[in-house]
C-alpha positions as CSV (number, residue, x, y, z in Angstrom):
1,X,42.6,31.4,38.1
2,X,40.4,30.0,35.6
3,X,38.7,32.8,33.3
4,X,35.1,33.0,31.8
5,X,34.7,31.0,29.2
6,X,32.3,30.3,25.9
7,X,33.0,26.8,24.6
8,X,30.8,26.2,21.1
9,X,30.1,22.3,20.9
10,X,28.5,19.5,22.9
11,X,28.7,19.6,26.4
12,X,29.5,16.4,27.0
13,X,32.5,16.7,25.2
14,X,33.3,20.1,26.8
15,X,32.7,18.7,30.2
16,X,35.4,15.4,29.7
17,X,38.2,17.5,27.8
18,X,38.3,20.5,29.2
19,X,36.7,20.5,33.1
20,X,39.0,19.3,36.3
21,X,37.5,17.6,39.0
22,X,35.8,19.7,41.6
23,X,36.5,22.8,39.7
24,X,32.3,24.6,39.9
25,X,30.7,25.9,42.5
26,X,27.0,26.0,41.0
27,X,25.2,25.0,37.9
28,X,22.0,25.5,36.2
29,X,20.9,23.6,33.2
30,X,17.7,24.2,31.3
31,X,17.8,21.5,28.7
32,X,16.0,22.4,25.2
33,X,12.3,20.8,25.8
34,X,9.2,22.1,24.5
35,X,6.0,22.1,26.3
36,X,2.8,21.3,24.4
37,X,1.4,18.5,22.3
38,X,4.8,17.4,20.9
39,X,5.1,15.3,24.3
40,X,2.5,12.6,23.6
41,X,4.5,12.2,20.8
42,X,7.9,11.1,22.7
43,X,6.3,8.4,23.7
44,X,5.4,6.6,20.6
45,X,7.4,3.6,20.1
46,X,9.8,4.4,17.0
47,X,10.6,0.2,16.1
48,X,13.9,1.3,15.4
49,X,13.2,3.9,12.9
50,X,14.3,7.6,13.0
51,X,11.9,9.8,14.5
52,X,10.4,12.8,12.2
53,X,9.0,14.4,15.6
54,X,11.4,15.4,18.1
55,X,11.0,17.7,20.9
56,X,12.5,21.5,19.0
57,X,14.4,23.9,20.8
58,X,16.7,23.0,18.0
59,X,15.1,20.5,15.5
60,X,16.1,17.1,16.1
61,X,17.5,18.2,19.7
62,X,16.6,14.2,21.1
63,X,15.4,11.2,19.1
64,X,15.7,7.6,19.5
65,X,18.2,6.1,16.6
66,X,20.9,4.1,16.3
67,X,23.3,6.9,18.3
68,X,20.9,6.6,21.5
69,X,21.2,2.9,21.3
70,X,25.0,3.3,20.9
71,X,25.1,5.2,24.0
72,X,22.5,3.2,25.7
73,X,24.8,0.1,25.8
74,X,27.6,2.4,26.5
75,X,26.4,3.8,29.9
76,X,25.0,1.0,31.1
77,X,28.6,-0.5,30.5
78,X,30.3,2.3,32.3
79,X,28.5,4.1,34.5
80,X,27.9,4.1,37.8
81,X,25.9,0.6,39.4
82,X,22.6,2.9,40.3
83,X,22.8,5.1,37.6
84,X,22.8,2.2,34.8
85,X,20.2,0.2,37.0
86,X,18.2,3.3,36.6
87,X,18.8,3.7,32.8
88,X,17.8,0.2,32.0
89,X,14.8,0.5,34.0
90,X,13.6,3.3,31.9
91,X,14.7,1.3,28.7
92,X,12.4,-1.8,30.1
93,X,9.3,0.9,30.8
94,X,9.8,3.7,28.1
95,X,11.3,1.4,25.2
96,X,12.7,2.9,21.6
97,X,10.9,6.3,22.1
98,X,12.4,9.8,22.5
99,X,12.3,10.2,25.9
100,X,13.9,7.2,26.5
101,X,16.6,9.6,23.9
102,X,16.2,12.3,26.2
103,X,17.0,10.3,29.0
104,X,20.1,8.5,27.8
105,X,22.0,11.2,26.9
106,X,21.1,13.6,29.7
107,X,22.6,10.6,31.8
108,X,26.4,10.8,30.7
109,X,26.5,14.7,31.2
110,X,24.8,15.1,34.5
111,X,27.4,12.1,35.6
112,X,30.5,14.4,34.1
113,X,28.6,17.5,36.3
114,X,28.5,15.4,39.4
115,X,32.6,15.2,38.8
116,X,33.2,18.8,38.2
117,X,30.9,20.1,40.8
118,X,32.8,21.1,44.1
119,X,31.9,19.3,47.4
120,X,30.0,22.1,48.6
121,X,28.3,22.9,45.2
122,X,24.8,22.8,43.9
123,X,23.5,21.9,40.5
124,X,19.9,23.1,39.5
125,X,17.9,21.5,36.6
126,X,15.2,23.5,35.0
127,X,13.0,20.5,33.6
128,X,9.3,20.3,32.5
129,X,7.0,18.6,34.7
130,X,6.3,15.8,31.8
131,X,9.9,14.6,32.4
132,X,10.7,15.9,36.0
133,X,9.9,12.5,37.6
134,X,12.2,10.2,35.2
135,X,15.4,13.2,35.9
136,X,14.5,13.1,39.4
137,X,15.4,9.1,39.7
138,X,18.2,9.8,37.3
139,X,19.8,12.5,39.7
140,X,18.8,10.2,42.7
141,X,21.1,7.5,41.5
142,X,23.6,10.1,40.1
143,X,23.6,12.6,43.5
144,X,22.5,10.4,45.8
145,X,18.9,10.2,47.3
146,X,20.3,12.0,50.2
147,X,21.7,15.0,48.4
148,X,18.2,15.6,47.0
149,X,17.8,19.3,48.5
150,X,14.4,20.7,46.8
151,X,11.8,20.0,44.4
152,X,11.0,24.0,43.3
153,X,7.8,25.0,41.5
154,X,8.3,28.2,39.6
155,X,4.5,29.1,39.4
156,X,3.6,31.9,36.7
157,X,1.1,33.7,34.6
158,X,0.2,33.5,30.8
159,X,-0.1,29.9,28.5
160,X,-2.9,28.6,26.9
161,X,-6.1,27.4,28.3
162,X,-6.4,23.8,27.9
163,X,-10.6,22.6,27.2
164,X,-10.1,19.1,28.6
165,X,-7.6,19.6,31.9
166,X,-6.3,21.8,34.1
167,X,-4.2,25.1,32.7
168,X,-0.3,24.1,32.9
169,X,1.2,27.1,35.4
170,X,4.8,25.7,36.3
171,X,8.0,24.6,35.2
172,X,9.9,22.1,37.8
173,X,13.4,22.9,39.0
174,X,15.2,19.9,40.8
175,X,17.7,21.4,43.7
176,X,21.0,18.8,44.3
177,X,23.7,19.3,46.5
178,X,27.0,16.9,46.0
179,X,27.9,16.4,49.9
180,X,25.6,17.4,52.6
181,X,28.1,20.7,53.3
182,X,27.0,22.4,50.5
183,X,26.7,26.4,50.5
184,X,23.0,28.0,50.9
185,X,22.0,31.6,52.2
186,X,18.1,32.0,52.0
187,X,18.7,36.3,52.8
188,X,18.9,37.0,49.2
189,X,15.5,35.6,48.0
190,X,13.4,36.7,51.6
191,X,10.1,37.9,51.0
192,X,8.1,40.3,52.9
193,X,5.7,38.7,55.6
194,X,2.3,39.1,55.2
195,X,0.4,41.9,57.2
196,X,-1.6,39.8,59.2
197,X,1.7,38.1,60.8
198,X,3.6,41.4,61.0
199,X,0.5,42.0,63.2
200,X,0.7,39.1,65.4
201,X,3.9,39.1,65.9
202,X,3.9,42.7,67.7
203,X,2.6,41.5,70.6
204,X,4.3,39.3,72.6
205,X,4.6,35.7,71.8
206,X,6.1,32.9,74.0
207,X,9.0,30.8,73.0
208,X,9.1,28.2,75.7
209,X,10.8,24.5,74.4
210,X,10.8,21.9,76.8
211,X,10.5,24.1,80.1
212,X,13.0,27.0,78.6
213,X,11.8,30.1,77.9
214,X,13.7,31.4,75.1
215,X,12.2,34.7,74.8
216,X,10.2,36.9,72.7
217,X,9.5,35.3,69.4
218,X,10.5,37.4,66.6
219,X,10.2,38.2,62.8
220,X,13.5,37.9,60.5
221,X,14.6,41.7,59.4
222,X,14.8,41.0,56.0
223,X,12.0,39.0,55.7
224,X,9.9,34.9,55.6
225,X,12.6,32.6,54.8
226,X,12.2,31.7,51.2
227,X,9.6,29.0,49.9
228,X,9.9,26.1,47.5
229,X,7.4,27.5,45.5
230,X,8.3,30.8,43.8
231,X,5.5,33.0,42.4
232,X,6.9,36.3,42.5
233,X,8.8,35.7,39.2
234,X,6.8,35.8,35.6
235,X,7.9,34.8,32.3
236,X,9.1,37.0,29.7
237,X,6.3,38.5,27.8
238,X,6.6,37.9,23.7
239,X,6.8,41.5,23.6
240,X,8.4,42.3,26.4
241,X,11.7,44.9,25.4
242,X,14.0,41.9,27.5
243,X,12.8,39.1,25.0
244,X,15.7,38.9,22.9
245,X,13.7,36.3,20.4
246,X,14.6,33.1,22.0
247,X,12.4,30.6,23.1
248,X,13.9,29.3,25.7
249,X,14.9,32.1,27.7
250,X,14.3,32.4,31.1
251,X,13.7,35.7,33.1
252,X,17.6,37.2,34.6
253,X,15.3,37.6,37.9
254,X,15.3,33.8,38.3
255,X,18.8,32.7,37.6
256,X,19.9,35.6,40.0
257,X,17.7,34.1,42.9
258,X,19.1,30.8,42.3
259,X,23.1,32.3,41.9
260,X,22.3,34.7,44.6
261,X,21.5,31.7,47.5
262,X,23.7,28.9,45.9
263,X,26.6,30.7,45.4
264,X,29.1,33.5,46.8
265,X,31.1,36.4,44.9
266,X,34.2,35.0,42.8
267,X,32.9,31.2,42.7
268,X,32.5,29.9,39.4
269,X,28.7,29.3,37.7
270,X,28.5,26.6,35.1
271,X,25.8,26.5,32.2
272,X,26.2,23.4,29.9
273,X,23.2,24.6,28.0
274,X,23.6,28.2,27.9
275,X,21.5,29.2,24.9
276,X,20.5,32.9,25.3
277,X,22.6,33.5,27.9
278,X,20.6,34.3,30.9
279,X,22.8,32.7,33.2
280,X,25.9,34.0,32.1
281,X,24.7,37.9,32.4
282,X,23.4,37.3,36.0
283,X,26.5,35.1,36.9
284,X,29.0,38.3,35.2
285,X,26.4,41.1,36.7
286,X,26.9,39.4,40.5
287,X,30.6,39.5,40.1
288,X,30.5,35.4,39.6
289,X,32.7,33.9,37.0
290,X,31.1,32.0,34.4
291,X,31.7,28.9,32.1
292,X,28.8,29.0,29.2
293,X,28.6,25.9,26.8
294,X,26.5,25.8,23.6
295,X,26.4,23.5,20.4
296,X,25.0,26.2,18.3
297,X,26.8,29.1,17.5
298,X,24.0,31.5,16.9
299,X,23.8,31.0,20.9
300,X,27.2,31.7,21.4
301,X,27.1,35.0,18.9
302,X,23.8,36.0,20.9
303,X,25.8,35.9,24.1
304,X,28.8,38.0,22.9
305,X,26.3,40.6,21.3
306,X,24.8,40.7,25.1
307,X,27.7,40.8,27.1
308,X,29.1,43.6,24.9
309,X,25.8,45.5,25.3
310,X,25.3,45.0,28.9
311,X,28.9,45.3,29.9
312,X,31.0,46.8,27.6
313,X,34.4,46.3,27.2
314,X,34.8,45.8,31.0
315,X,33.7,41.9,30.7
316,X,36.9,39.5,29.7
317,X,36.6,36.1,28.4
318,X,37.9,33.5,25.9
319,X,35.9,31.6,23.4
320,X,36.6,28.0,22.8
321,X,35.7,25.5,19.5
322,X,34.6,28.7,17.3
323,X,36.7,28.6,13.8
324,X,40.0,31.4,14.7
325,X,41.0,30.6,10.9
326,X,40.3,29.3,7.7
327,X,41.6,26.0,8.7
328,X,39.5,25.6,11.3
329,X,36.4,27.1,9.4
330,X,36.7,24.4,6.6
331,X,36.7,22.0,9.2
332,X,33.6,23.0,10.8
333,X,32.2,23.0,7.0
334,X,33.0,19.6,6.8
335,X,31.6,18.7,10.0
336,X,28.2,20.5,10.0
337,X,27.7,22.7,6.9
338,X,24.5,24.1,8.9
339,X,26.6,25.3,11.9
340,X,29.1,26.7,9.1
341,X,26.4,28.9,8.1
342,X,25.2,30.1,11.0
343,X,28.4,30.6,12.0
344,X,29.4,32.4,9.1
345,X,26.5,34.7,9.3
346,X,27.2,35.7,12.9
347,X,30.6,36.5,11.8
348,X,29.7,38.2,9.1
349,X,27.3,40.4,11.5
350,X,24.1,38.9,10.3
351,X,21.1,36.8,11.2
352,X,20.2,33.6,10.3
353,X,17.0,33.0,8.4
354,X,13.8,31.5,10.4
355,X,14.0,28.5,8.3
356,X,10.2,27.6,9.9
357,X,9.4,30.5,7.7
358,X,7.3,30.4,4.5
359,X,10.0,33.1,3.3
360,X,13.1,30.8,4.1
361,X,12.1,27.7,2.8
362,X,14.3,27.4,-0.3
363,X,14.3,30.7,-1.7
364,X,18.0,31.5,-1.6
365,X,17.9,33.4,1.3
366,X,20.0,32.3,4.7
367,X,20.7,35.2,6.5
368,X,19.7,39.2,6.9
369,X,20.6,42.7,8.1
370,X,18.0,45.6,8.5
371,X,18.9,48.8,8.2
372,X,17.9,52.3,8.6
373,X,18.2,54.8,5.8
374,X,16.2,57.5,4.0
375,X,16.5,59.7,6.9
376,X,15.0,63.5,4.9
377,X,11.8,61.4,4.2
378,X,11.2,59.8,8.0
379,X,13.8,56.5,8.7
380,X,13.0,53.7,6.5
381,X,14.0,50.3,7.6
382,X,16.1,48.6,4.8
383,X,17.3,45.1,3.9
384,X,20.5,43.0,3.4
385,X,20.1,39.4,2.1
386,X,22.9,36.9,2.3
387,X,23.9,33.7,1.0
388,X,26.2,31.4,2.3
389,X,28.0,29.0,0.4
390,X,30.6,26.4,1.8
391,X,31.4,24.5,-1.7
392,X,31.8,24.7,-5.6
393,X,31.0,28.7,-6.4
394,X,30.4,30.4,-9.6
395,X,29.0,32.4,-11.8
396,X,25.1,31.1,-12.1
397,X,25.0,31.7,-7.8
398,X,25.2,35.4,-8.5
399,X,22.8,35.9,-11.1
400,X,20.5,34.0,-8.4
401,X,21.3,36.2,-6.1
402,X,20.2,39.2,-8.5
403,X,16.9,37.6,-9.1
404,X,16.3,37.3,-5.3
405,X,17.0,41.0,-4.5
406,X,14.5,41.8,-7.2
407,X,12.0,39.4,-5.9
408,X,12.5,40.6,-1.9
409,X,12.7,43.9,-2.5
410,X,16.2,44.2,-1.3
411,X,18.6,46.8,-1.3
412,X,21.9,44.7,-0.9
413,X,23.0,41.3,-1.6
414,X,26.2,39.7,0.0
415,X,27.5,36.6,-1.4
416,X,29.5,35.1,1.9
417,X,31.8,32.0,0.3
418,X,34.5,29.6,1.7
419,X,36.2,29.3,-1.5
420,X,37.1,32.2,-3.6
421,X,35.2,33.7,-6.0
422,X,35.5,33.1,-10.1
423,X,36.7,36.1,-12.4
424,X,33.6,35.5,-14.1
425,X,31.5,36.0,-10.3
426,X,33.6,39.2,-9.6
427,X,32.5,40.3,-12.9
428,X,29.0,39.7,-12.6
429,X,28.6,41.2,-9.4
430,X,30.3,44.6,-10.4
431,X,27.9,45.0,-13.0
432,X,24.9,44.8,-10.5
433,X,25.2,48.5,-10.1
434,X,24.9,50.4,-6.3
435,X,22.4,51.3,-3.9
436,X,22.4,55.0,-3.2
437,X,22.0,56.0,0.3
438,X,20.5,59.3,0.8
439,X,20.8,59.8,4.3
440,X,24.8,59.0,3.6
441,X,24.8,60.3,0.0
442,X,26.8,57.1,-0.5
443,X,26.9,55.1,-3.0
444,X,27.7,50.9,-1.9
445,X,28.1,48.2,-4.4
446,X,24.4,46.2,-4.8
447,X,26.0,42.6,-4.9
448,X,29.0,42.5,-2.6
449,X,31.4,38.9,-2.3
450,X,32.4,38.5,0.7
451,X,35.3,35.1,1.1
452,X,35.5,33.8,4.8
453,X,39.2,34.6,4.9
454,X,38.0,38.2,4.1
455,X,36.4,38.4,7.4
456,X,38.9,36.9,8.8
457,X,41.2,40.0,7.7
458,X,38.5,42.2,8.9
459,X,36.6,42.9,5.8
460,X,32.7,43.9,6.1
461,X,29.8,44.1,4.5
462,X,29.7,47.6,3.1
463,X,26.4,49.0,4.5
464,X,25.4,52.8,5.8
465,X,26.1,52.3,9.6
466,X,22.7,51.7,11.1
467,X,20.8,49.1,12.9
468,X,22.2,46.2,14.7
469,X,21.8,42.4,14.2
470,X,20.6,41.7,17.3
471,X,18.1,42.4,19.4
472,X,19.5,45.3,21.9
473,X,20.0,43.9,25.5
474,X,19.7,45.9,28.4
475,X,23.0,48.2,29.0
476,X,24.1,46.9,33.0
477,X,26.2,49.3,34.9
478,X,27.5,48.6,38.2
479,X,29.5,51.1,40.9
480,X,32.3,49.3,40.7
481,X,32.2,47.8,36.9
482,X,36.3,47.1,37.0
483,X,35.6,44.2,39.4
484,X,33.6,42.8,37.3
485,X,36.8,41.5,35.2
486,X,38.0,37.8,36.4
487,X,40.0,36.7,33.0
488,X,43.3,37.1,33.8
């Protein structure tokens, strides 16, 4: 039985190593793009040069360098006849820009989801409608013209008001089947029928087809079967208490219509670009397993911090590519030092920095923790800065440290470090005095070092326990919440 999994890395990778054949039932990918003016910009011709504008879910997310032309020659080499006629097509028409980067390496993952998905499976691609066309001849060629099942509008509310065209209202979601026995049940997402047919329809109304009378014609119990256009479903207000502060993230409401219809109770729902989390929280809440992939692991610590909060201890399932020790830790430092950090952070119970942030832009500050204190005079929200260092340490890094406390304002600074600390460090930071709690009437050291193998032993930051990291999710109960554990 396979369990539900978090894998931290790329998905393509994921998908080849670690995915049989036919093994998923459904999937929904929403692949980081931005909406806005950055798209006029994807389209610029880059003559071979590295792009300094790229579409930013995650900065530098798709770009057309000397990788995408690496993997351009590979797919067209390997791939599938239509699907590299397709690709070079788009190369002649879109040239060096980055949605021709977009395009070529969405192409090798939706190929390694065609082989995963089950014969009677679905996949569902959340796309933007500047690039819906291009993906919709790239799954064409991929899943077959005839396996193209719907083209859905997701109509909503809100976004700017544009002086020269028409306000932008919808997102496109492209509906695939693999085979033409694929698994659908429109109950789930019925709608109510409007008054004015509820009231035709009680009176009688012939159903006579080619001289048969088939009887009275009537209304569905549950309701009109369900449109391609859905305009029920809004967005999640920026200040909504369900925005956990991604940008991405999608309402639960949607990804349960979509699970609900595509999919039955124990099949397996795949997310290669899981992000927040959205899909994985409706997938566990409707008793679905669940495979989430991510390359950053702020999105795979947001996901446990959600799961936990929504489901307790009664949800099960592994984690996959996220350092377990210090070996694997200095490998990811070597790898991507940026990823280390964040990773570090998360493990440390902290939040990265907002680097797009006036206050984060090279001012020795990477990560934080708020916390609440000073309860006899009304709660006061406090601060922890961190810094993370994956090389050389010493003693100057501390006495920075101190300086940035006293310019922020902070009440505690942790020093998080791969390597260990020097005498000299350990010293420095002892002298830094404490911060007093008074709500605790606790004293805790003011600079506090912090190695990576002491987390790993299950050291912490030395804090008064208030305040979380992340954003609180919404607590799920269900009736029968011990079925909602598939690991094994």
């Amino acid at each position: 039985m396979i369990k539900n999994r978090l894998y931290f890395g790329d998905n393509l990778g994921i998908l080849k190593h670690y995915m049989d054949d036919n093994s998923i039932d459904l999937i929904y990918l929403d692949p980081p793009f931005q909406s806005g003016k950055d798209y006029n910009i994807l389209f610029k011709d880059k003559n071979g040069s590295v792009s300094t504008a790229q579409i930013k879910a995650f900065e530098d997310t798709w770009q057309w360098d000397n990788d995408s032309e690496y993997h351009y020659l590979q797919f067209v080499q390997s791939a599938p006849k239509e699907a590299a006629d397709i690709i070079k097509a788009f190369r002649e028409f879109l040239q060096r820009t980055d949605m021709m980067a977009y395009l070529i390496m969405m192409a090798p993952g939706l190929l390694e989801m065609y082989r995963v998905l089950k014969p009677s499976g679905t996949i569902y691609l959340h796309c933007d409608p500047t690039a819906s066309h291009f993906l919709k001849l790239l799954m064409d060629s991929i899943f077959g013209i005839g396996n193209f099942r719907n083209e859905l509008v997701w109509y909503y509310r809100g976004a700017g008001i544009p002086k020269n065209d028409f306000s932008r209202r919808h997102d496109i979601i492209l509906r695939y089947s693999k085979t033409d026995t694929y698994y659908f049940n429109p109950d789930p997402a019925r709608q109510p029928y409007a008054d004015a047919t509820v009231e035709r329809f009680s009176h009688y109304i012939g159903n006579i087809r080619k001289g048969h009378d088939y009887g009275r014609q009537k209304l569905h119990k549950l309701g009109k079967h369900p449109d391609d256009v859905f305009t029920d479903i809004q967005p999640i207000a920026p200040s909504a208490r369900a925005r956990l502060g991604y940008p991405t993230q999608k309402p639960e409401e949607l990804l349960e219509r979509i699970i609900l219809t595509s999919s039955r109770e124990g099949d397996i729902i795949l997310d290669p670009f899981c992000g927040c989390g959205t899909t994985v929280i409706a997938a566990q809440k409707l008793k679905r397993k669940w495979v989430g992939i991510d390359i950053t692991h702020l999105a795979i610590s947001l996901i446990q911090s959600r799961l936990s909060q929504s489901f307790g201890n009664k949800c099960k399932y592994d984690i996959i590519g996220a350092p377990a020790d210090l070996k694997g830790a200095e490998e990811l430092a070597k790898r991507d030092p940026f990823q280390f950090e964040w990773w570090a952070l998360t493990l440390a119970g902290a939040m990265p920095i907002d680097r797009d942030r006036k206050r984060g832009a090279d001012k020795g500050i990477d990560g934080f923790i708020y916390f609440g204190d000073d309860f006899p005079n009304g709660k006061k929200i406090k601060t922890i800065l961190l810094q993370v260092k994956s090389g050389h340490v010493g003693v100057a890094q501390i006495r920075d440290l101190k300086g940035v406390l006293a310019r922020e304002n902070a009440e505690i600074g942790v020093f998080l470090t791969l390597k260990s600390p020097t005498k000299p460090m350990i010293v420095e930071a002892a002298e830094a005095d404490f911060y007093h709690s008074p709500s605790w009437n606790k004293d805790y050291p003011r600079i506090q070092i912090l190695t990576i193998e002491d987390l790993f032993s299950n050291k912490s930051i030395l804090y008064p326990p208030t305040g979380r990291t992340f954003k609180k999710a919404e607590r799920i109960i269900t009736p029968d919440a011990e079925q909602i554990e598939f690991g094994e």
